[in-house]
Structures are given as C-alpha cells and as structure tokens.
C-alpha positions as CSV (number, residue, x, y, z in Angstrom):
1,X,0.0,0.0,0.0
2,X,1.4,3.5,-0.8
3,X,1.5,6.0,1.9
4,X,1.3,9.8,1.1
5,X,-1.2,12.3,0.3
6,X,-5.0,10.6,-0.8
7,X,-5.9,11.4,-4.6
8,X,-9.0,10.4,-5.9
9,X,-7.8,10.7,-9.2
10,X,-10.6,11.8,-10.8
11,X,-13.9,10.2,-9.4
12,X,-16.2,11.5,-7.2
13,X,-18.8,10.5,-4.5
14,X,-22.3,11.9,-4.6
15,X,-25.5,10.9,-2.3
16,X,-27.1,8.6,-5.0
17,X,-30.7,10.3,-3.3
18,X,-30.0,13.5,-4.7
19,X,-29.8,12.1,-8.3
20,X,-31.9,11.2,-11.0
21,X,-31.4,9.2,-14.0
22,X,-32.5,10.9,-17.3
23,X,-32.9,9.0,-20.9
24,X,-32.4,12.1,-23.2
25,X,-33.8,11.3,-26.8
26,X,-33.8,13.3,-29.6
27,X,-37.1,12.2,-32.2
28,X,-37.0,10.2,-35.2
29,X,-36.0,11.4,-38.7
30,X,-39.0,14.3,-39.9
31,X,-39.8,15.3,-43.2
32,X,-38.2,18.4,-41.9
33,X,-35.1,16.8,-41.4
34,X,-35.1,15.5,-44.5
35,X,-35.6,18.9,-46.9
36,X,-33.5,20.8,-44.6
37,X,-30.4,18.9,-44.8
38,X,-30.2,19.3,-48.6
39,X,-31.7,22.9,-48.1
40,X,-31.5,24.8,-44.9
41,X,-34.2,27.3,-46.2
42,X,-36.3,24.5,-46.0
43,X,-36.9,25.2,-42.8
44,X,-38.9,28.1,-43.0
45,X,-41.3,26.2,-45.6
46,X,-44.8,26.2,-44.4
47,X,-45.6,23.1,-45.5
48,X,-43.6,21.4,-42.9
49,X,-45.7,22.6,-40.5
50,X,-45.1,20.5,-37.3
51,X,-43.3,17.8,-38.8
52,X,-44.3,14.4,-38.7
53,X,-42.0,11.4,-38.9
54,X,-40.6,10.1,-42.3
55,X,-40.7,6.2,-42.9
56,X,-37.4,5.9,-41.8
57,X,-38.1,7.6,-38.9
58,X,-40.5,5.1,-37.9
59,X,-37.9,2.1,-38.2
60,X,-35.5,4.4,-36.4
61,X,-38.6,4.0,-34.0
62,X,-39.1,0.9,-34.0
63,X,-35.6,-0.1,-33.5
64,X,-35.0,2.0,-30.4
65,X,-37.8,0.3,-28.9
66,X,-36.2,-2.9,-29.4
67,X,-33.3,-1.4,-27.7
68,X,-34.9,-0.2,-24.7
69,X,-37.0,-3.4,-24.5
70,X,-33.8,-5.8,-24.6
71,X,-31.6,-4.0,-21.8
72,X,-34.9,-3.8,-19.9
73,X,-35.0,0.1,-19.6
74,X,-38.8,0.1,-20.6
75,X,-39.7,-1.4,-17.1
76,X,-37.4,1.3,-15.4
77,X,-39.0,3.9,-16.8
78,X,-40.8,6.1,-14.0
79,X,-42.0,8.8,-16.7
80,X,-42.0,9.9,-20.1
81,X,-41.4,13.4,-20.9
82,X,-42.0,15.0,-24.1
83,X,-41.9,18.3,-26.4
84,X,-45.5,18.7,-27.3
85,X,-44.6,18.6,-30.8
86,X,-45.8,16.0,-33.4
87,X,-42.8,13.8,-34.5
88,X,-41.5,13.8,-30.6
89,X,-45.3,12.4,-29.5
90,X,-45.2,10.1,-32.3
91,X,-41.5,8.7,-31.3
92,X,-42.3,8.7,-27.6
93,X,-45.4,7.0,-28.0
94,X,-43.8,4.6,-30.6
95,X,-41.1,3.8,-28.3
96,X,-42.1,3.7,-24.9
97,X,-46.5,3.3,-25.7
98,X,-48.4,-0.5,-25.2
99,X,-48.6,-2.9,-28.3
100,X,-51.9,-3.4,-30.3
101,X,-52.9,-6.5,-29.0
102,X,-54.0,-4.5,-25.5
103,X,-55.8,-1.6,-26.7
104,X,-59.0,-3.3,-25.8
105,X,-57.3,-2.8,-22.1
106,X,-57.3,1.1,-22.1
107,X,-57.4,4.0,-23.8
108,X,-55.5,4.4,-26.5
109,X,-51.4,6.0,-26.3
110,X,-52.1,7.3,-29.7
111,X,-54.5,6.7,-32.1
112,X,-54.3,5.0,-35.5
113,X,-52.6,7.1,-38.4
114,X,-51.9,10.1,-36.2
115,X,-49.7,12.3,-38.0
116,X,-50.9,10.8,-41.1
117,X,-48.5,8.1,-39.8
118,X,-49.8,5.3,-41.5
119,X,-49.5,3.3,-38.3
120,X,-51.8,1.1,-36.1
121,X,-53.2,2.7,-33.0
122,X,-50.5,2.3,-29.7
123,X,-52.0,1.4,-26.5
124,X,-51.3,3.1,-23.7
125,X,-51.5,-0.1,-21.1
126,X,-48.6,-1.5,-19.5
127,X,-46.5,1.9,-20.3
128,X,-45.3,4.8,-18.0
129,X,-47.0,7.8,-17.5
130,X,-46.6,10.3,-20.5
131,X,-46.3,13.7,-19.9
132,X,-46.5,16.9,-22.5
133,X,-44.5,19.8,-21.5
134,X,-43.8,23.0,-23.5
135,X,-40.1,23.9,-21.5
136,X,-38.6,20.9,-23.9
137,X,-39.8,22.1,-27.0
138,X,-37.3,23.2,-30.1
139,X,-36.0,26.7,-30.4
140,X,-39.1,28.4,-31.2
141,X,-40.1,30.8,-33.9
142,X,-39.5,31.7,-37.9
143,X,-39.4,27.7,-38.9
144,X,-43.1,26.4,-39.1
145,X,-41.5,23.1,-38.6
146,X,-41.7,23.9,-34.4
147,X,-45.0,25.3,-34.0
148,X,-47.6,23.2,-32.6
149,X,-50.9,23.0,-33.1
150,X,-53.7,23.2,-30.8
151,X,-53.6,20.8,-27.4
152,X,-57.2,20.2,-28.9
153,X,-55.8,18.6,-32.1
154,X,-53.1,17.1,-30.4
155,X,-55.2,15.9,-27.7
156,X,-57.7,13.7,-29.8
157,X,-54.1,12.2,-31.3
158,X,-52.4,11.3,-28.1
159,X,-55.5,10.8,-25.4
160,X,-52.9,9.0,-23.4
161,X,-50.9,12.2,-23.2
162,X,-51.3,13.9,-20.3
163,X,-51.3,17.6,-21.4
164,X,-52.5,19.3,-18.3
165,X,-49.3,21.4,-17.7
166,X,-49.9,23.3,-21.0
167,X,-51.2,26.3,-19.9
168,X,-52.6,27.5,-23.7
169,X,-54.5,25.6,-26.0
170,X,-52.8,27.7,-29.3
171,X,-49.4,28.0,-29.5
172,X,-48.8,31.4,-27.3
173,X,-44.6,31.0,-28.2
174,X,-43.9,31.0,-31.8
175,X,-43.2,34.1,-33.7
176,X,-43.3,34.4,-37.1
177,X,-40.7,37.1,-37.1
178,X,-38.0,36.3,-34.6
179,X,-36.0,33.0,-33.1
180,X,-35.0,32.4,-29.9
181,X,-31.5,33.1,-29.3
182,X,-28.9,30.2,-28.1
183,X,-28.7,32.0,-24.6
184,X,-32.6,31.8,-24.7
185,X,-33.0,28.0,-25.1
186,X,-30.5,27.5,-22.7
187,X,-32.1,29.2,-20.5
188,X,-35.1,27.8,-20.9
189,X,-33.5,24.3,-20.5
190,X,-32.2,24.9,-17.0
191,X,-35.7,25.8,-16.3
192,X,-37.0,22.1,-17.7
193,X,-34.3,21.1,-15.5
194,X,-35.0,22.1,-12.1
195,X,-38.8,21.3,-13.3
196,X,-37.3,17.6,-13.7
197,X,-35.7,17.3,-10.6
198,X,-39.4,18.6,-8.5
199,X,-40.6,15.6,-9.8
200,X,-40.6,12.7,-7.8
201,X,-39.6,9.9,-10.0
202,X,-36.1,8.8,-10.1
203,X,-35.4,7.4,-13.8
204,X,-37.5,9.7,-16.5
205,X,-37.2,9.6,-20.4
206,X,-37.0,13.1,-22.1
207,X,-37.9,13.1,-26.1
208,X,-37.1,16.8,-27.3
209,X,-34.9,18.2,-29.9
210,X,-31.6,18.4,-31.2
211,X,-31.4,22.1,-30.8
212,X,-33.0,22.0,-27.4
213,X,-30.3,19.2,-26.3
214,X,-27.7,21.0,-27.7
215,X,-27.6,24.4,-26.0
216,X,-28.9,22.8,-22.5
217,X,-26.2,20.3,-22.6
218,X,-23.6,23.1,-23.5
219,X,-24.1,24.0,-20.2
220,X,-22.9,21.3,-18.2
221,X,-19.4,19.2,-18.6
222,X,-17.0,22.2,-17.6
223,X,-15.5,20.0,-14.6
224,X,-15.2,16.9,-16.6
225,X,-12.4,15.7,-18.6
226,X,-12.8,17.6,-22.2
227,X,-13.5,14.8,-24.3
228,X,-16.3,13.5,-22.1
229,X,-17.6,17.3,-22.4
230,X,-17.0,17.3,-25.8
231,X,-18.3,14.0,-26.9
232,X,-20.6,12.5,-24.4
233,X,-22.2,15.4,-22.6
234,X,-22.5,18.0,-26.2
235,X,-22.3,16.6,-28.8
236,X,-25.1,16.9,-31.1
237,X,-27.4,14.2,-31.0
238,X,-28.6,12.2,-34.3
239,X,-32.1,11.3,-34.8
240,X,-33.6,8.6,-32.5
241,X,-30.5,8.6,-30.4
242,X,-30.2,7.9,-26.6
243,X,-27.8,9.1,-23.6
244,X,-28.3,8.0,-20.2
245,X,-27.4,11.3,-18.0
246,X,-27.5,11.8,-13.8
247,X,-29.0,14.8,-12.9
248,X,-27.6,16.1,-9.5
249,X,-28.4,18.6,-6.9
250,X,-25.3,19.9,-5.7
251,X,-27.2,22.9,-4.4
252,X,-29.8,21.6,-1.6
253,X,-32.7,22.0,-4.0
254,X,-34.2,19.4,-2.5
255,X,-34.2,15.7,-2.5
256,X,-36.5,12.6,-1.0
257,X,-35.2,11.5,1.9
258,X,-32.7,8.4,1.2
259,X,-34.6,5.2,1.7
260,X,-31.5,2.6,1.8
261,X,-29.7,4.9,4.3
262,X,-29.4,3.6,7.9
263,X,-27.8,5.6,10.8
C-alpha cells in the first residue's frame, strides 16, 4: 500500500438520493429533417408545419424500442417526458407506448394514423405515464417546422398524453418574425431542469430536440475531462439517439429523503 497524500484521481462521490437518472432522446427522422439537410431554407417552408415522422423515422422507432425493451429500460422507466410537438409524440409513443394486441385494455397511447403516420393505434396499457410539457420544446419561432398546433388537435391524437401542464390551447410562443436566441433556449432548459428534478420519479425519459439538447447540454461538462464534455455530454445528437445522463443537486434544491440509508 502507498502512503502519502489521498488522490481520488478523478472520481467522485455523490448521495445517490440527490440524483436522478435521465434518458435524453432526440425524435426520429421528420420530413423536416429530410428537406432541410439538402436545403436549410427548408426550414422556413410552411408546408412542414409540425413535422411528422418520415418512414425511416419510424424504423428508427421501431428499432430503439427494441433497444430499450432488450436491456430492460422500458420497465425502469418512471416517466415519459415530451416536447409537445408532433414527431417527438409520435416517437415517444412509438417507443415507450403498449402494443396493439392490448388496446381493448385502455385507452388508446395514440391513435391509428396520427400524424398521417400510416401506423396502427399504440395502447397506452402496461407503459409509464406520459407527460407533454412546453419547456422541452425546439428553439421556437420563424421555422413552421416547431410550432404546434392546438392541445385540442393534439389531444384527440395522443389521449394518453397527459397535457394538463400546458397552460394555452394555441401556440402562445412562436413568432413568425423572430428565433430564440442560443442564450434563450439554454435558459429555458435549465428551467425544464429544475422542473425535472421537483418531480418525484427517479429514472424519467426526455424526447425533445436536437437544438433544445444541444444548447442545455452546452451547459454542463465544464469540470469533466474535455472529451467527455465534448463528446458525451454535447455533442449533437442524431435522430432517435439515446444518452443516459445523472441529474444532481449539488445545491440543496431538494431531494426525497434516502430510503437505503441507515444511521
């Protein structure tokens, strides 16, 4: 054993009841996507008006719920989380959302052909609670490819979707003439944040947006070494990807008391 002065070397020790397991995932492949990559001015096309999922999109779908299904982080999952967009709600409910075969069990996750999906209806039995909330939504404004429609609409699609914490039925946000700035989303991602960690479930999936990731993740890293800043922490996220991240309070927001503890 060598004597001398104690250096952890790099690791740390944190109260494992003052952190939270999050399952960040940006949606599947839109028809937005699709334009804009071989034209950015695509994006400000109205007829991508809340983009829907591509084909491809779907398998990308399809195949992530395979994934979380096979390392058994389906039955972890406390709550879903998601921008209140179209292609987010169609790849949260596609991933995370009952089969067919027990739709005559509850109400439906989302029903058949939303979107103009061209896929069955997704029950909303045996899945976590699904929550709509507008703090994870894309940078907003100028591109009609992030405006929602009304909860109304949107609410008839997904009637497994809880959407109670949306305060507007029309989309109050979006401007036509102006973007939200990088500082703005980030701000408004710290806020999603600390909403996250009020919550009292310990392992919660968040589907949101590349953008949105992005300048929230930017944030973070800074006492890291730089290449897990740089390529696990913000690095821009493909379609349908997932990172597993630990939220922690380091600042006595609060926490549940720790239940494995024992004085």
């Amino acid at each position: 054993m060598e004597g001398g002065i104690a250096d952890p070397a790099g690791l740390a020790l944190y109260p494992s009841h003052r952190c939270k397991t999050l399952y960040l995932i940006r949606h599947g492949q839109a028809v937005h996507n699709v334009a804009g990559e071989k034209d950015h001015k695509a994006y400000s096309f109205p007829e991508f008006f809340d983009a829907q999922l591509t084909p491809a999109g779907w398998d990308q779908v399809d195949n992530l719920r395979k994934h979380v299904n096979a390392c058994g982080l389906a039955k972890r999952i406390e709550l879903v989380v998601v921008s209140p967009l179209l292609r987010t709600m169609q790849t949260a409910a596609g991933v995370f959302g009952g089969d067919t075969s027990s739709l005559k069990n509850g109400k439906p996750l989302m029903v058949e052909n939303a979107g103009n999906s061209c896929r069955h209806s997704i029950s909303s039995s045996n899945s976590p609670p699904f929550i709509a909330i507008e703090y994870c939504r894309e940078r907003m404004g100028m591109h009609p490819c992030d405006k929602r429609r009304s909860i109304a609409e949107y609410s008839a699609l997904f009637p497994g979707i809880d959407f109670s914490q949306i305060e507007n039925d029309e989309d109050v946000y979006w401007r036509p003439d102006s973007r939200e700035t990088d500082e703005q989303v980030a701000a408004r991602g710290v806020t999603f944040l600390k909403w996250l960690w009020s919550r009292k479930e310990k392992e919660i999936a968040v589907v949101t947006h590349s953008g949105f990731l992005l300048q929230t993740s930017r944030l973070f890293g800074n006492d890291t070494h730089p290449s897990i800043k740089t390529h696990e922490i913000s690095q821009p996220f493909s379609n349908c990807e997932l990172r597993s991240m630990v939220l922690v309070d380091t600042s006595m927001l609060g926490s549940d008391a720790p239940i494995a503890n024992y004085p």
